[in-house]
N, C-alpha and C positions, 0 to 999 in steps of 0.2 A: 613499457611497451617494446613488444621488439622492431626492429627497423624494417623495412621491405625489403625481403630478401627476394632472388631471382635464381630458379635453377636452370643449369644447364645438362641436357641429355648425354652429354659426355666432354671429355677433356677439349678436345679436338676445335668445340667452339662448333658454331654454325655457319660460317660463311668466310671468305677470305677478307683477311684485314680487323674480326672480331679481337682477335690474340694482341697485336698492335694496339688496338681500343684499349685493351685494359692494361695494357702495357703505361699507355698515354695517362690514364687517371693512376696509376702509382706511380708518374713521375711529376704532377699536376697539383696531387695530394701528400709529395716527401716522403712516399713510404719505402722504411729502410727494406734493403734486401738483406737477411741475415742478419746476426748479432755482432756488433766489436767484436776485438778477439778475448780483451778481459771479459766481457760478459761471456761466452761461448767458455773460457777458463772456467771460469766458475761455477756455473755448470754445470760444466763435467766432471768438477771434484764435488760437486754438492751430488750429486748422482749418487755416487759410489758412497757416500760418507752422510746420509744425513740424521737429525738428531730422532733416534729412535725411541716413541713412547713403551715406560712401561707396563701398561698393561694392555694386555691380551686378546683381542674380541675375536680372533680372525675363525673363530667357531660358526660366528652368525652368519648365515644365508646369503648374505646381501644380493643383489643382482644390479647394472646399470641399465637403465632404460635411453636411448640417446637416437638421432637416426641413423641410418647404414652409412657405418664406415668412419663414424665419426672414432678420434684416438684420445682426444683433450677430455676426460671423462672425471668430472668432477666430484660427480655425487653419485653413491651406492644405498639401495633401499633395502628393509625387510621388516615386514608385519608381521607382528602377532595378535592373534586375539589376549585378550585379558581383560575376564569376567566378561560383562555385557561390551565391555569397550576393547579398545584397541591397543597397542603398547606400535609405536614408529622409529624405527632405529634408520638414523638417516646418517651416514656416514659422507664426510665432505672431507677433500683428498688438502692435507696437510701441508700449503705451499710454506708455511713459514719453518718448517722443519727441515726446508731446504735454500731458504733463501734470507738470508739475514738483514736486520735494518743495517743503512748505509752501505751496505754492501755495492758491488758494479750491477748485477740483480735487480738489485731492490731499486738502483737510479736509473736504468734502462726500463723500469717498468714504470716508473712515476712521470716518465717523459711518454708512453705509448698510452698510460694506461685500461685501456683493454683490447683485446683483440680486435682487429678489423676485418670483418668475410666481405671477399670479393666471390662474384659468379665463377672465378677459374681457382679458387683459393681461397689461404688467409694471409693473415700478417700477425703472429703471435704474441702474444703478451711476452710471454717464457721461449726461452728456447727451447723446440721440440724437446731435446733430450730431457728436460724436466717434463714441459706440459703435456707431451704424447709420448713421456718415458717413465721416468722413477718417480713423478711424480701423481701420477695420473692414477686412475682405480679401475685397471686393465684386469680381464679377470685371470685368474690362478697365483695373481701374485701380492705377499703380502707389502702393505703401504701403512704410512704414516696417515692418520685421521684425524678431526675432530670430529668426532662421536657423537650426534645427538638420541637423548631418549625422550620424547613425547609421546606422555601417555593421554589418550584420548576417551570420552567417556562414549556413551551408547550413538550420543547425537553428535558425536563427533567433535566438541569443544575441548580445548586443551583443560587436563586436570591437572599434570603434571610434567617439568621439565627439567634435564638435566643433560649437562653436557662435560665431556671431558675429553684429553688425548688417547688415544688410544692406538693399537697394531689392527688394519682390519684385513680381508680377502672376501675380495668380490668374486663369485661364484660362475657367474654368466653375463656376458654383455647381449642385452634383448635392444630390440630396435621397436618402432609402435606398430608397424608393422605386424610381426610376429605378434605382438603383446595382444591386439585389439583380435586376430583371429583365433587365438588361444578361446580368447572370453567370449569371443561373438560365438565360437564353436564349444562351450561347455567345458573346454580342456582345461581351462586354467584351473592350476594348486597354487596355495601355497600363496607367497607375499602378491602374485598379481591377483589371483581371485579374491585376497582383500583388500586391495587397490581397487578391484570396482565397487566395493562398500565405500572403503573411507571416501574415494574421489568425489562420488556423489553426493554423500554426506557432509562432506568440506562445503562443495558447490553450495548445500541447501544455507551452509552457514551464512554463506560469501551471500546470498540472496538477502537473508536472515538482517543482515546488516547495510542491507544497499550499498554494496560492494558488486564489482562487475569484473570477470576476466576476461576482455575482450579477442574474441579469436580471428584474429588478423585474418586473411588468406594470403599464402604465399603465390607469388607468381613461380610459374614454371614454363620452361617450352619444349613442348613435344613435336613429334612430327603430324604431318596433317593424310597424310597420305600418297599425296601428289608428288611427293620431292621434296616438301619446301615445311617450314613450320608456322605451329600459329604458338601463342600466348598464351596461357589461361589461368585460371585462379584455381591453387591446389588445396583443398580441404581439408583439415584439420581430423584427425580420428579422437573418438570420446576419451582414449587413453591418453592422449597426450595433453587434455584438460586434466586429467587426474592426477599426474605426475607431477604436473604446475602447479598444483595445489599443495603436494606432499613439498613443494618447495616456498611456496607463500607460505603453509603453514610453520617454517622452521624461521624466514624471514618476520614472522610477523612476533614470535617466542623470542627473538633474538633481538625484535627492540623494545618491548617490553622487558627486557635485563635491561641496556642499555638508559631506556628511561626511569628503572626503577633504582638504577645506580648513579644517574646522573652523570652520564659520560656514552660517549660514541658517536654513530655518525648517521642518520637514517635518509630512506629515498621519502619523500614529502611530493604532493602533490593538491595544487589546490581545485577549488569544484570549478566548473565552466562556466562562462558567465553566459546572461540571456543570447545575446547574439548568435553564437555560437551555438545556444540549444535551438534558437527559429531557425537557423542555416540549415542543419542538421536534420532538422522536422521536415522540410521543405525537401532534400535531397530524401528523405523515408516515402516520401509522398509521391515524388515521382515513379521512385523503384514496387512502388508497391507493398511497401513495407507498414504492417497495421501500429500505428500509433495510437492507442486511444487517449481522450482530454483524461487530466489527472495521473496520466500515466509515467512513472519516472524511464529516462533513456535508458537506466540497469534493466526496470523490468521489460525492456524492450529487445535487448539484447537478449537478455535470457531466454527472450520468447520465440530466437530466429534460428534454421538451421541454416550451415555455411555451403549445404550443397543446390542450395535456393540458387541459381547465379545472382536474383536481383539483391539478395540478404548478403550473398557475401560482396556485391558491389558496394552495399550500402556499409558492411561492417567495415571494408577497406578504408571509403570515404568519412567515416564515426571520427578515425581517431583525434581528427578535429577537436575533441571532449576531451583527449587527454594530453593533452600536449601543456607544458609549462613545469615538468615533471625535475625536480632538482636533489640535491644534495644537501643535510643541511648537519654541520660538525657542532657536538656540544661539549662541553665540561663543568658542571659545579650546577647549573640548572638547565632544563627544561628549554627546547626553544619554540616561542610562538608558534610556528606552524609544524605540527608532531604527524598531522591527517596523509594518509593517500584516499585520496579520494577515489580512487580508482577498486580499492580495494577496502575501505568504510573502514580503515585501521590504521594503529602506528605503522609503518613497516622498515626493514632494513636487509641490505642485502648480505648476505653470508655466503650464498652456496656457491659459486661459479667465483673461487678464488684463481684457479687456473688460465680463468678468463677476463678478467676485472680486480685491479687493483685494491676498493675500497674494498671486495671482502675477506681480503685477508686483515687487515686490518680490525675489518668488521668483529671475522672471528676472536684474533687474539683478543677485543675489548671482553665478547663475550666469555673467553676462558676464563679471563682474567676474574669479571664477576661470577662465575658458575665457581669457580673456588673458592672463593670471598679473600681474594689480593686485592690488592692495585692495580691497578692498568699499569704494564711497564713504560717505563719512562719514554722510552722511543719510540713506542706505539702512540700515547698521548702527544707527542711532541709533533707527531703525523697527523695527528685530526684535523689540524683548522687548516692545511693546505689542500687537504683530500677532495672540497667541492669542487673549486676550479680545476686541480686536475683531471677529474672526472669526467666536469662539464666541457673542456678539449679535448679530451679524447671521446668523448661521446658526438660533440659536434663533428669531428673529422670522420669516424666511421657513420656516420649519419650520410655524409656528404658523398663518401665515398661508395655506398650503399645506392645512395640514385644515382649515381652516376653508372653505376654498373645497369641498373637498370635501364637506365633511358638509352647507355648503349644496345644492352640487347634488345628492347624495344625499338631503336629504330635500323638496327641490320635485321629485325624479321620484314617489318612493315616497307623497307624500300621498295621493293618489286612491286607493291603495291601503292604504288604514290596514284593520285587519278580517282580511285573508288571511292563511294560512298557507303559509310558505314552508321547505324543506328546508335546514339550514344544519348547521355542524361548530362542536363549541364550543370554541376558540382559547385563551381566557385566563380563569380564576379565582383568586379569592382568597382562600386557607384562612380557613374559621371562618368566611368572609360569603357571603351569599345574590349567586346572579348571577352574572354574567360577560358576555364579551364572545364574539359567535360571527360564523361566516365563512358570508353567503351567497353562496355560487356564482353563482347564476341569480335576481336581478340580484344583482351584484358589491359586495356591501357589507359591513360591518365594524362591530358596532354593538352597544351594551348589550342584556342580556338578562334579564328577571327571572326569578327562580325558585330552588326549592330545589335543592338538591346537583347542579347543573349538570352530568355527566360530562364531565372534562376530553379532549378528543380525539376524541368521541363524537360521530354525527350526531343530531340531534334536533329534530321538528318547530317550530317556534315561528313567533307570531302576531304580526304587526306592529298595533302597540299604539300608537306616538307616529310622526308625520313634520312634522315642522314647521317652516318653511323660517325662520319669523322668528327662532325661536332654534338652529338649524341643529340639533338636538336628532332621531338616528333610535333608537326602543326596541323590542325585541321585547317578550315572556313566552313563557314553556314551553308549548306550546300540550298 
């Protein structure tokens, strides 16, 4: 799942003393400015020098799909039809061909392991000059790849898959933006017009198997008109469900090698237990959201659009259902829990090397099987430390993640301290006063004081604390 991210209308920040804010959570959270100067060396001779595959693809179409403006661009697509089905050529930007085991690189990345986005920024895996340079799948210029081909049948299931190094050129970098008016306007040729085949198609599978891709809403802040800004939940476009798909389905190919080789390293996720589903039902039930008896939370999900506001309060409040999401390293057999339950399959992460440590790794296992080698020796020797680093670097950009948030949540909401605002109450905790509730209008998620809170309830309450210094937003029961 991905984290809560928070945009901002531009660099500049919204109010004085924001920049400070996020100043304060990158020295709060250790995060480095810049690279060593060995790491930053190496580099920039890996730039200029890295190990180039022989053969050839940079023929195919590819296009990157990413939103505006983004550089770190991992993964390159392009469809074909073939016969009644598909043929998916998924190109994913070749960090190991510039970054070697043990290398200064490779131990500057296993201390970060993945990127961290802040609302004014990031914090890179790679040093730009690799991950928003030689490294990346910028278009016109040709990159080192690992090259996937999934061939897909009429209904969209994988028939066939193969993967190797390859030279590729990405053609055009498209944003969803662009992609979703192309398709909503009849314009679209070519790999995106069957993007909205396969994407659908995938999704029908993803149903197929009680699998869910939950679409978060991003918070954003816009202006309000007055001067001043409000909060709100930004919507997801249909293409950018179908992109996510063309990447679950290379993730999901890629642990199936893995498990059928008996080695590597998969994302696992176990199912939710009762509590957490009655929570959940009760927070549906406030927002208005139809749960029918017998009904699973996939099909409920499926059943919601994210521009509903009360649907995407409730899809924000879900993730509740997927949390517990880990890392789990094998070699020689199989490990006990293989499920994501979020997605009703193995799965394993590959595509977003640029950005996350485990899938470079990921990758090299799966090259290694796609040739019928070994896994190299330094590759395997990296499997069994790979969860916990993950799982650190996953907790700090987690942390790091709300904290940008609840800063810019409470530098919009201070001028506003005093108001009473309509919200649903989310989460409490038996035998204590209080709880946490969900404002809709503006979009926030915040303590609340008071007695016997009704759990799933809407209830007026007064914004009491907003305060950007200790990024701290409080209601009361009004």
């Amino acid at each position: 799942m991905p984290y809560t991210t928070i945009r901002l209308p531009h660099e500049d920040g919204l109010r004085p003393g924001l920049k400070a804010g996020f100043a304060r959570i990158r020295g709060e959270f250790d995060l480095p400015d810049g690279f060593p100067a060995p790491v930053q060396e190496e580099a920039e001779r890996a730039a200029v020098s890295p190990a180039v595959p022989g053969e050839d693809q940079t023929g195919l179409p590819l296009v990157t799909i990413d939103p505006p403006g983004s550089m770190d661009l991992d993964q390159a697509l392009c469809i074909e039809r073939r016969g009644t089905g598909y043929r998916v050529w998924y190109a994913i930007a070749d960090v190991a061909a510039f970054v070697r085991p043990g290398g200064a690189i490779d131990a500057e990345a296993r201390v970060r392991a993945e990127t961290v986005y802040m609302a004014d920024g990031r914090v890179p895996l790679h040093p730009p000059v690799l991950s928003e340079g030689a490294a990346s799948l910028l278009p016109g210029q040709a990159r080192p790849a690992a090259l996937w081909r999934l061939d897909l049948g009429s209904d969209g299931e994988i028939e066939a898959v193969d993967l190797r190094r390859a030279l590729v050129r990405s053609r055009e970098r498209l944003d969803y933006e662009t992609v979703q008016a192309a398709v909503d306007s009849g314009r679209a040729e070519g790999t995106i017009a069957l993007l909205a085949e396969v994407g659908p198609l995938r999704l029908e599978r993803e149903r197929a198997r009680g699998g869910l891709s939950l679409p978060t809403p991003e918070q954003q802040v816009v202006p309000d008109g007055n001067g001043g800004y409000r909060v709100e939940f930004r919507t997801n476009h249909p293409c950018e469900a179908w992109n996510a798909q063309i990447s679950l389905l290379t993730g999901m190919a890629a642990a199936r090698m893995m498990l059928d080789a008996g080695v590597g390293v998969l994302r696992v996720l176990p199912e939710a237990g009762p509590e957490d589903v009655g929570k959940v039902r009760r927070v549906a039930a406030a927002l208005g959201v139809p749960w029918p008896d017998g009904t699973s939370y996939a099909e409920v999900v499926h059943g919601l659009d994210p521009k509903i506001p009360g649907h995407a309060a409730f899809l924000h409040e879900s993730t509740v259902l997927l949390r517990g999401a880990a890392y789990v390293a094998f070699d020689g057999s199989a490990p006990t829990q293989v499920l994501h339950a979020a997605l009703g399959a193995p799965y394993a992460h590959v595509t977003a090397p640029l950005r996350r440590l485990v899938d470079r790794y990921g990758t090299e296992v799966c090259l290694a099987v796609a040739a019928g080698r070994p896994v190299p020796e330094e590759v395997a020797a990296a499997l069994p430390d790979l969860p916990e680093q993950m799982a650190a670097g996953g907790r700090r950009a987690g942390a790091v993640g709300r904290a940008c948030v609840d800063l810019v949540e409470a530098a919009v909401l201070h001028p506003r301290i005093g108001e009473v605002f309509e919200a649903v109450v989310v989460d409490v905790t038996d035998g204590k006063p209080g709880g946490q509730v969900q404002v809709t209008e503006p979009a926030v998620i915040a303590r609340c004081d008071g007695d016997r809170l009704p759990l799933g309830e809407r209830v007026p309450v007064r914004l009491t604390r907003a305060d950007p210094a200790t990024r701290e937003v409080r209601f009361t029961a009004a």
